[in-house]
SERO-4910 file (N, C-alpha, C, O; in steps of 0.05 Angstrom, whole numbers):
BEGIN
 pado doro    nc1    nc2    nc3   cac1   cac2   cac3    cc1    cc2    cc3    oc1    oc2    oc3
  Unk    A   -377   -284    739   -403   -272    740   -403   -249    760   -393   -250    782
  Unk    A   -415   -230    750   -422   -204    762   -438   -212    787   -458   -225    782
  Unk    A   -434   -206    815   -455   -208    832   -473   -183    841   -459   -164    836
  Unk    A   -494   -176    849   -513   -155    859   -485   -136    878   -460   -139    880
  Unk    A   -509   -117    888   -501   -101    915   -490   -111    938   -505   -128    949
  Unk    A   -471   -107    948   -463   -107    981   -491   -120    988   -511   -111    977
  Unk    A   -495   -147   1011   -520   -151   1026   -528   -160   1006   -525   -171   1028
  Unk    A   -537   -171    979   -558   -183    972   -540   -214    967   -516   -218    970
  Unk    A   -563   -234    957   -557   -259    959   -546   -280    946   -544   -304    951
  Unk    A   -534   -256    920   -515   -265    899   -528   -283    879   -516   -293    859
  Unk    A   -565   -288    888   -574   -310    867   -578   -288    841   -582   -302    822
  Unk    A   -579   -267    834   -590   -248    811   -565   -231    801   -553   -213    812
  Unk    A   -561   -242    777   -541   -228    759   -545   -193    763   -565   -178    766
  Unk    A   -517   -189    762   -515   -160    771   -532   -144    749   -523   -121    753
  Unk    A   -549   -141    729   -562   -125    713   -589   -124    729   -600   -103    733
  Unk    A   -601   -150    740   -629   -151    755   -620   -146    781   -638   -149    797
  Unk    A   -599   -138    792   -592   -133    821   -587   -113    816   -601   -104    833
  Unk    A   -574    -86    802   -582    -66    793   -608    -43    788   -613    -22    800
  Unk    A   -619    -54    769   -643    -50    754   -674    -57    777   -689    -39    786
  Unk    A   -677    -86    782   -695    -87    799   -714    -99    779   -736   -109    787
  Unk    A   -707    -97    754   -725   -110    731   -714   -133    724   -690   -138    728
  Unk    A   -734   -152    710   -726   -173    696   -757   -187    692   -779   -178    699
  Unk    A   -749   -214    676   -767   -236    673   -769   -242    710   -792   -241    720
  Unk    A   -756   -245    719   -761   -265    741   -766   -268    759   -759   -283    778
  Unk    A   -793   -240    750   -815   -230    779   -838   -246    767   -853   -258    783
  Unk    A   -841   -249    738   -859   -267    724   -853   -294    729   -866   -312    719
  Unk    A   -836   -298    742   -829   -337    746   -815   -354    723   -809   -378    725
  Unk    A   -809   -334    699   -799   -347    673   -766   -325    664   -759   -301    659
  Unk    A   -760   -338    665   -728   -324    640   -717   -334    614   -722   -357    605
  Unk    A   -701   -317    603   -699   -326    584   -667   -346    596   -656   -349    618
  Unk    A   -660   -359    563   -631   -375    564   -607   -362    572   -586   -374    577
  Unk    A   -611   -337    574   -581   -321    580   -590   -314    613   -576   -321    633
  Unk    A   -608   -305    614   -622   -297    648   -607   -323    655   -582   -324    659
  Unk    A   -621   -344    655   -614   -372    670   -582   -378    660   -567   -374    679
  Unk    A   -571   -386    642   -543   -388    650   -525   -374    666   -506   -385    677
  Unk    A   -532   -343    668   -519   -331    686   -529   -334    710   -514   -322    726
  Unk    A   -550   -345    724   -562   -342    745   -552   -367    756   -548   -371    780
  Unk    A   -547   -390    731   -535   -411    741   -505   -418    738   -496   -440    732
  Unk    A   -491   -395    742   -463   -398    719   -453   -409    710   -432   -420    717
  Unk    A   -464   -412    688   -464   -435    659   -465   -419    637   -472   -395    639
  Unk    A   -458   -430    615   -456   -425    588   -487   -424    587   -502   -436    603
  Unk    A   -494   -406    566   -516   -412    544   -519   -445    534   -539   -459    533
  Unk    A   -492   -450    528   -500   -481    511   -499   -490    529   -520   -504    527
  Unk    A   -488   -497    557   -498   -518    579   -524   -517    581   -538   -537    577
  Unk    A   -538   -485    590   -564   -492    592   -581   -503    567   -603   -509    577
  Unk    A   -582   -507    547   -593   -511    520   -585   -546    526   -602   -563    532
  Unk    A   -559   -549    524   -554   -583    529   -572   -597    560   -575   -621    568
  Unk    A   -580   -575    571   -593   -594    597   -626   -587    588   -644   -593    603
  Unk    A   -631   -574    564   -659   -567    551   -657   -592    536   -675   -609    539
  Unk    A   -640   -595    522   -649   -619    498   -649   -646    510   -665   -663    502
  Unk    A   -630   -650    532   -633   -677    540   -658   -676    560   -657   -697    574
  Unk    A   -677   -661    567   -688   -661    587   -683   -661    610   -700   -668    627
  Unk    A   -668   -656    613   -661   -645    655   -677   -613    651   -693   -608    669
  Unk    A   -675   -599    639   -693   -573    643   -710   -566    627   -707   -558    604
  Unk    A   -729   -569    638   -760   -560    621   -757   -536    611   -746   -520    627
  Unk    A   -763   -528    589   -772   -500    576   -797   -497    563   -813   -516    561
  Unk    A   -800   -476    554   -830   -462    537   -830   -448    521   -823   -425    525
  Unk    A   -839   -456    490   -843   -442    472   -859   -418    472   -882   -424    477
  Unk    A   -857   -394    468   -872   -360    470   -890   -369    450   -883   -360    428
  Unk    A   -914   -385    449   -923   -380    415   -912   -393    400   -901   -415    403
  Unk    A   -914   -371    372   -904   -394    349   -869   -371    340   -857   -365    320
  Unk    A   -867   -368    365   -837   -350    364   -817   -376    362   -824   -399    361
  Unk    A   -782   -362    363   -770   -376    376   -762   -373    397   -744   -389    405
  Unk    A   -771   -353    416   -772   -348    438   -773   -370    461   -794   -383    461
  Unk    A   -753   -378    480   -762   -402    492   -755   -391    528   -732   -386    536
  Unk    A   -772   -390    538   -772   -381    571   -766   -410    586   -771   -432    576
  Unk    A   -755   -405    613   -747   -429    633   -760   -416    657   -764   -392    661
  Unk    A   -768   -442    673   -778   -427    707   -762   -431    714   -747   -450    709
  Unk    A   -758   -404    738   -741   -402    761   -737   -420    776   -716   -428    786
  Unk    A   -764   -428    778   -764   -449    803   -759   -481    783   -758   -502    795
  Unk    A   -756   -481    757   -748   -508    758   -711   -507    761   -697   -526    769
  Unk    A   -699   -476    750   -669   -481    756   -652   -482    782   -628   -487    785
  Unk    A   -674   -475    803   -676   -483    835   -681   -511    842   -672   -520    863
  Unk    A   -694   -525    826   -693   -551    832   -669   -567    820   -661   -588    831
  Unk    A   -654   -556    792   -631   -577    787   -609   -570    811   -587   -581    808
  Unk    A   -611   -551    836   -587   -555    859   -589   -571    875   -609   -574    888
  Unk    A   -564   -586    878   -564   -602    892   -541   -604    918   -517   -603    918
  Unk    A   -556   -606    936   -535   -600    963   -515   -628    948   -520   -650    937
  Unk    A   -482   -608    960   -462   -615    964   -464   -640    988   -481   -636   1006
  Unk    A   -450   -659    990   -447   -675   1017   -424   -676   1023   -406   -686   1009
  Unk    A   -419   -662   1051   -395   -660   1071   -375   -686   1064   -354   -689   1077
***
């Protein structure tokens, strides 16, 4: 995975550490935002959607499906020494 600029905090894929744009000033991303943010596959994140470990949201009657930021902040889990 691509990281940001020199100095930044390596949590934002280098296109939104770039750019300065994205979903994830709105609190939501899409499946590709979040696997790279979490460096994971697309289908990891989708397999931790279907079994329920990660909440998602239908756009409507799209197939559009958004994730919060702050719930892929909560599947980390400190390492123990």
């Amino acid at each position: 995975m691509k990281r940001g600029a020199k100095g930044d905090s390596g949590r934002r894929p280098a296109s939104i550490a770039a750019t300065g744009r994205g979903t994830e000033s709105a609190g939501y991303c899409s499946k590709e935002f979040a696997a790279d943010y979490m460096d994971m596959s697309v289908k990891s994140i989708e397999r931790r959607i279907s079994d329920g470990a990660l909440p998602a949201f239908r756009v409507g009657n799209t197939r559009t499906v958004r994730i919060k930021i702050c719930d892929l902040d909560a599947m980390m889990v400190p390492v123990q020494p």
